[in-house]
N, CA, C and O of each residue as an XYZ file, in Angstrom:
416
protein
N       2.916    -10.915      6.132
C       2.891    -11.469      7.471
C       2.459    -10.377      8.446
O       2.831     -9.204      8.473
N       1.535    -11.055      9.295
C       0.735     -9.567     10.154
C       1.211    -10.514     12.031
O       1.208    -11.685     12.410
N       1.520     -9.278     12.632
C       1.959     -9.701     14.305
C       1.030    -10.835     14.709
O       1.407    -11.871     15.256
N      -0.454    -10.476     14.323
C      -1.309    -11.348     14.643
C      -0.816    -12.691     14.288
O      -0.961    -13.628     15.072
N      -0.290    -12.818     13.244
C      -0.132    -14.454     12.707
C       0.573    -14.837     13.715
O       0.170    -15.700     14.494
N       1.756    -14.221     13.829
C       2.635    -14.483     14.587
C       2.683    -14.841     15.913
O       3.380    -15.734     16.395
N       1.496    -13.708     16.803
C       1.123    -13.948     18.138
C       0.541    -15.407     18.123
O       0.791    -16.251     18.983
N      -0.462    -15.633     16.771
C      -1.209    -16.422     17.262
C      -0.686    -18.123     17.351
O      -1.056    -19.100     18.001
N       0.660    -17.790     16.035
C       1.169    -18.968     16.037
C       2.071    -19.486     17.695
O       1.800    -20.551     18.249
N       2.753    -18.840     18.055
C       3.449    -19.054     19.149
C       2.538    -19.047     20.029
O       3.181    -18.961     21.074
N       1.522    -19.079     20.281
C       0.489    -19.863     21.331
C       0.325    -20.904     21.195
O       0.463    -21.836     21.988
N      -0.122    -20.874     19.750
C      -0.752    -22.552     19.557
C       0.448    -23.477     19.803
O       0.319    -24.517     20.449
N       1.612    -23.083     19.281
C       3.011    -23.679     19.851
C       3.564    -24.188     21.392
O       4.262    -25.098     21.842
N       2.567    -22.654     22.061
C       3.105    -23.344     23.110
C       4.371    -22.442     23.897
O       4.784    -22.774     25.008
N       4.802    -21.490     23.289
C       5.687    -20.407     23.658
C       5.655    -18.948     23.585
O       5.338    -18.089     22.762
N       6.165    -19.020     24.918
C       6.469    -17.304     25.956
C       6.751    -16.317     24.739
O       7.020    -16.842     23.659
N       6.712    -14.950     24.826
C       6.920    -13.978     24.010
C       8.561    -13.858     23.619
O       9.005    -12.976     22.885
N       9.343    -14.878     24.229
C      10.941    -15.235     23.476
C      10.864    -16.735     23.589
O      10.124    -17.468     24.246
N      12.068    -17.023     22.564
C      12.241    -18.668     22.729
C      13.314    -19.219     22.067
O      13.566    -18.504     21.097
N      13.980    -20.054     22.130
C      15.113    -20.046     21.314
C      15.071    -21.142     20.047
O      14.013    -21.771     20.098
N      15.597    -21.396     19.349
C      15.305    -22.027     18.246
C      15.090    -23.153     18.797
O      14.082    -23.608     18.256
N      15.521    -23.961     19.679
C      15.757    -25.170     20.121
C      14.574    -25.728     21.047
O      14.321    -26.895     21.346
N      13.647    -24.025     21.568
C      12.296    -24.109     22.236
C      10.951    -24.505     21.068
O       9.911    -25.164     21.084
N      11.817    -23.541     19.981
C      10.755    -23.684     19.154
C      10.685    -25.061     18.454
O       9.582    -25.587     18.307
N      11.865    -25.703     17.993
C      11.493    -26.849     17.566
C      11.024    -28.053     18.433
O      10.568    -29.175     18.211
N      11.309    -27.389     19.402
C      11.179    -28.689     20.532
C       9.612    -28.959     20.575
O       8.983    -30.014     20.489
N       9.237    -27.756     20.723
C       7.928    -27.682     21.022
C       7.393    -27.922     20.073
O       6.700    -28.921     20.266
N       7.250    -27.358     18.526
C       6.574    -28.145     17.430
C       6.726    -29.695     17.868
O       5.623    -30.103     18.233
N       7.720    -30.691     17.954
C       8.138    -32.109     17.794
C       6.908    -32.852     18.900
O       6.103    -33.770     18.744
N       7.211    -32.019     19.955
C       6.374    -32.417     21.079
C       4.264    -32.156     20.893
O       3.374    -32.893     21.319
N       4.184    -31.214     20.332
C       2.745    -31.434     20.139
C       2.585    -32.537     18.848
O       2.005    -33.562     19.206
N       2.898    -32.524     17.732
C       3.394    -33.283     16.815
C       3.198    -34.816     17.083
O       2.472    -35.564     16.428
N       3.941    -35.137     18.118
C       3.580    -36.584     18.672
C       2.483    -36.712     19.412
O       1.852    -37.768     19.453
N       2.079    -35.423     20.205
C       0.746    -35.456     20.426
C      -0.532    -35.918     20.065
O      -1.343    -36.751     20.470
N      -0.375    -34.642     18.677
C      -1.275    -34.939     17.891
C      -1.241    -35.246     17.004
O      -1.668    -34.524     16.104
N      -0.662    -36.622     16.713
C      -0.627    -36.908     15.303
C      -1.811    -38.233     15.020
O      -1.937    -39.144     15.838
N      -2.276    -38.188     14.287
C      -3.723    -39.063     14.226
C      -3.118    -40.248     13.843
O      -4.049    -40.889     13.354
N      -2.236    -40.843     13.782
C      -2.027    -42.251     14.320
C      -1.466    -42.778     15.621
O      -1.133    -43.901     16.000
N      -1.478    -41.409     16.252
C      -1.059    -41.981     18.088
C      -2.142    -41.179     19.069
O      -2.406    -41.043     20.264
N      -2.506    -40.820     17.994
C      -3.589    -39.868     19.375
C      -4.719    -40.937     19.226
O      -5.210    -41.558     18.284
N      -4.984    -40.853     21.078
C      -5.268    -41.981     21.638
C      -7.147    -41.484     22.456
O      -8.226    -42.040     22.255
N      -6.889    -40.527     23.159
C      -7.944    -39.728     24.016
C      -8.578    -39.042     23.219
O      -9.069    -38.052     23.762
N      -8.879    -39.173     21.686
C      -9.000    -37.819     20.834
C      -9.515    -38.609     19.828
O      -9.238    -39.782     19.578
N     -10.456    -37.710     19.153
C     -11.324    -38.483     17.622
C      -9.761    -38.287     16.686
O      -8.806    -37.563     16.969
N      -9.850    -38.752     16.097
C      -8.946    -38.953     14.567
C      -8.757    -37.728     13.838
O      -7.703    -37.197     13.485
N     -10.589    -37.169     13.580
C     -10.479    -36.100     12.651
C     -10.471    -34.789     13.882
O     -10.734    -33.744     13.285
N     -10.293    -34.569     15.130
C      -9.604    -33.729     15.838
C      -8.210    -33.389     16.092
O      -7.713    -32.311     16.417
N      -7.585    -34.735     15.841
C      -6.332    -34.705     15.998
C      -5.399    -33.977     14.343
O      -4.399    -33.268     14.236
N      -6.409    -34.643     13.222
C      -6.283    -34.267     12.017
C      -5.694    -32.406     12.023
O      -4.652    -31.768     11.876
N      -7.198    -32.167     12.305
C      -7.479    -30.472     12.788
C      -6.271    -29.761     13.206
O      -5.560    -28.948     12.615
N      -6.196    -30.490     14.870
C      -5.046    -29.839     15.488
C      -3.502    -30.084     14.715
O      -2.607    -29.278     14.463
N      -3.599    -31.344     14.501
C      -2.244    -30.970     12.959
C      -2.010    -30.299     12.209
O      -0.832    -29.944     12.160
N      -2.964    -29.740     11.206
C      -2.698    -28.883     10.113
C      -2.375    -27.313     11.264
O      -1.452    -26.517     11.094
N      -3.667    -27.227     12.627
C      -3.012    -25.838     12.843
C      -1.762    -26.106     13.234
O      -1.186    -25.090     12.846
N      -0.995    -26.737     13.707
C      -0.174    -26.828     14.352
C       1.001    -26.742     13.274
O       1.875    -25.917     13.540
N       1.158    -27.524     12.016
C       2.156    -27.521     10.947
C       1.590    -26.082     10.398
O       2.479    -25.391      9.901
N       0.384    -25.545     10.394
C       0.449    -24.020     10.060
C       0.949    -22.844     11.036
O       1.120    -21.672     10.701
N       1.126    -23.341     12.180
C       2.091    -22.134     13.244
C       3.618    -22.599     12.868
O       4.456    -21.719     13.066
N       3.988    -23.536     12.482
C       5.306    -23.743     12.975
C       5.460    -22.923     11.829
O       5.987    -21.839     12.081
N       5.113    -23.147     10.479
C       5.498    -22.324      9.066
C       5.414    -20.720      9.113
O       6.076    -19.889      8.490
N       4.525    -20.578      9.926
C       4.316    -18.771      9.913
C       6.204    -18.416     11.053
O       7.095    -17.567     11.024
N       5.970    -19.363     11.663
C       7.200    -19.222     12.802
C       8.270    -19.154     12.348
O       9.079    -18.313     12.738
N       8.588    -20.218     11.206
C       9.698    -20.520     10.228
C       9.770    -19.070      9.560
O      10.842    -18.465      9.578
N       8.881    -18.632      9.099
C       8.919    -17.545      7.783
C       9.352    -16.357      8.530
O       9.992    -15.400      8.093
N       8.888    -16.565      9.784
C       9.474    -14.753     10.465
C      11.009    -15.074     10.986
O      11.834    -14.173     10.834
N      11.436    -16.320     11.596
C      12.446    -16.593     11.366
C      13.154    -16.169     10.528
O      13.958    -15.262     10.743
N      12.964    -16.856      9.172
C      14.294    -16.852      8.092
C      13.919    -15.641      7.420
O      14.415    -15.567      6.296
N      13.130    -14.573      7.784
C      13.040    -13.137      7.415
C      13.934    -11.864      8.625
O      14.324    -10.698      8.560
N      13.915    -12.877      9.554
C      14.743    -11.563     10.326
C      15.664    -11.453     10.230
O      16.233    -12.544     10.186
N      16.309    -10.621     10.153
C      17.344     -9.569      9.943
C      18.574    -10.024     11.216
O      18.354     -9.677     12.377
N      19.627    -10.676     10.927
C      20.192    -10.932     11.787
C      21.936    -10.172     11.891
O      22.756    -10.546     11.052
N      22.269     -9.343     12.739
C      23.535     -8.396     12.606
C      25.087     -9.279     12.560
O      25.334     -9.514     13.743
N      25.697     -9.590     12.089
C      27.252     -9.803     12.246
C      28.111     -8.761     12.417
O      29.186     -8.798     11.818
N      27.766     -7.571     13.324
C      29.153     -6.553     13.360
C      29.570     -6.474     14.734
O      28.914     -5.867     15.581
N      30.513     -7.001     14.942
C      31.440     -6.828     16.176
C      30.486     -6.077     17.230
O      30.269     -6.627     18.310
N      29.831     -4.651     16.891
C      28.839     -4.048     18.106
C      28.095     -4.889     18.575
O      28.077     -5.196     19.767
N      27.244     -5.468     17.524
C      25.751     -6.057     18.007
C      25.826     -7.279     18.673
O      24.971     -7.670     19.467
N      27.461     -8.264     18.172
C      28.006     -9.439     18.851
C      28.308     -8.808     20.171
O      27.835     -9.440     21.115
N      29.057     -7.587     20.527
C      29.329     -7.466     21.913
C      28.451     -7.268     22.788
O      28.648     -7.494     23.981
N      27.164     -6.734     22.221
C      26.309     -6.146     23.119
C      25.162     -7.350     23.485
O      24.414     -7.268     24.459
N      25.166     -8.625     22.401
C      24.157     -9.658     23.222
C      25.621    -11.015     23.404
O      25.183    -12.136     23.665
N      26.744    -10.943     23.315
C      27.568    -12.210     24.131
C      29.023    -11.318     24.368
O      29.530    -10.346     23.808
N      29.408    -12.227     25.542
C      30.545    -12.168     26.300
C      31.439    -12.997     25.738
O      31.270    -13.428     24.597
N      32.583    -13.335     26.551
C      33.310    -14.351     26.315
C      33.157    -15.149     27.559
O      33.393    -16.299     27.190
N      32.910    -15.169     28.736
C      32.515    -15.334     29.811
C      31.085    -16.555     29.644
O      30.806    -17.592     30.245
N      30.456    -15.818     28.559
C      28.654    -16.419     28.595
C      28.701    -17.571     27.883
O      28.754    -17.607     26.653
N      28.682    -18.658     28.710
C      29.364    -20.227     27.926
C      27.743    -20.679     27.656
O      27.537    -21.279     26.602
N      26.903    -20.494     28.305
C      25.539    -20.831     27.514
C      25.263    -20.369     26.356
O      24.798    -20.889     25.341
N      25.616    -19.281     26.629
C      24.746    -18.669     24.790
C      26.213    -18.887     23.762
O      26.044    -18.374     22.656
N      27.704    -19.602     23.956
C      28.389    -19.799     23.005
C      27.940    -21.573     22.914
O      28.290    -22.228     21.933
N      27.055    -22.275     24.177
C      26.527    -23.537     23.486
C      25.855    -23.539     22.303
O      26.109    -24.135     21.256
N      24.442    -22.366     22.760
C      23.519    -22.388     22.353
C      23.999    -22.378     20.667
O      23.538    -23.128     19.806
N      24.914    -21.453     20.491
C      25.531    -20.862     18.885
C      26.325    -22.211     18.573
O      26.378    -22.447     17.366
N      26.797    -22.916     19.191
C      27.630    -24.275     18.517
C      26.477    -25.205     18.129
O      26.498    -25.793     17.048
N      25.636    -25.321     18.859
C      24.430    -26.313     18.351
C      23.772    -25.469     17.130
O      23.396    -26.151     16.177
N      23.617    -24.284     17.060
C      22.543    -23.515     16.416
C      23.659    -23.982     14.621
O      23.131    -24.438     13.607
N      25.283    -23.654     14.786
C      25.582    -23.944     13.475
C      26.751    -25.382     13.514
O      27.755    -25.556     12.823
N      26.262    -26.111     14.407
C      26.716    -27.549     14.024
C      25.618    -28.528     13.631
O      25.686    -29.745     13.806
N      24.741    -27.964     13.160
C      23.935    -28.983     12.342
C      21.950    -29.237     12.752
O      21.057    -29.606     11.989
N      21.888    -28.875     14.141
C      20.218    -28.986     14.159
C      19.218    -27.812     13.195
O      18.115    -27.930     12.661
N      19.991    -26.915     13.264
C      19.338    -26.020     12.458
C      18.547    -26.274     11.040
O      17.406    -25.951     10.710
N      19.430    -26.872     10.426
C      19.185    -27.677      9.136
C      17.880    -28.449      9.394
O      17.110    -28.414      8.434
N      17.439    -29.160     10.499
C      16.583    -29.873     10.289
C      15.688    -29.382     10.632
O      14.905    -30.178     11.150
N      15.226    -27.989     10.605
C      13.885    -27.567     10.627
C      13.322    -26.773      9.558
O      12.144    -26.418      9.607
């Protein structure tokens, strides 16, 4: 896996140089219905085709650097990105392991 893939996938996606899991799937789902060649409407068939495969080929490069990073569980690295105070990012972690995760 080279940065390039990576840069290039999160464009075609559609997302800023951070994003949270919930940006990223969102945003795959949303071009997805876009372009999917039985609803794309303003668009030839075999364009929409096109923009599908790149599009199911960014989300996979996205997936793979995902479930390759290196993620810390030691008390430091928990204190230093959440509070107890920071009720968004303890949402964000109840959704992340009550179940959407799985479906990507």
């Amino acid at each position: 896996m080279k940065f390039e893939d990576i840069n290039r996938a999160r464009k075609i996606l559609g997302l800023g140089e951070t994003a949270t899991l919930e940006e990223i799937k969102n945003a795959y789902y949303n071009l997805v219905k876009k372009f999917h060649p039985d609803k794309c409407q303003d668009r030839s068939k075999k364009e929409c085709e096109q923009k599908l495969k790149e599009i199911n080929w960014a989300f996979e490069i996205i997936k793979d650097y995902i479930y390759s990073y290196r993620i810390s569980f030691s008390q430091k690295a928990f204190q230093a990105n959440f509070t107890d105070t920071d009720k968004i990012m303890r949402e964000h972690m109840e959704r992340f392991f009550n179940g959407w995760w799985a479906d990507i």
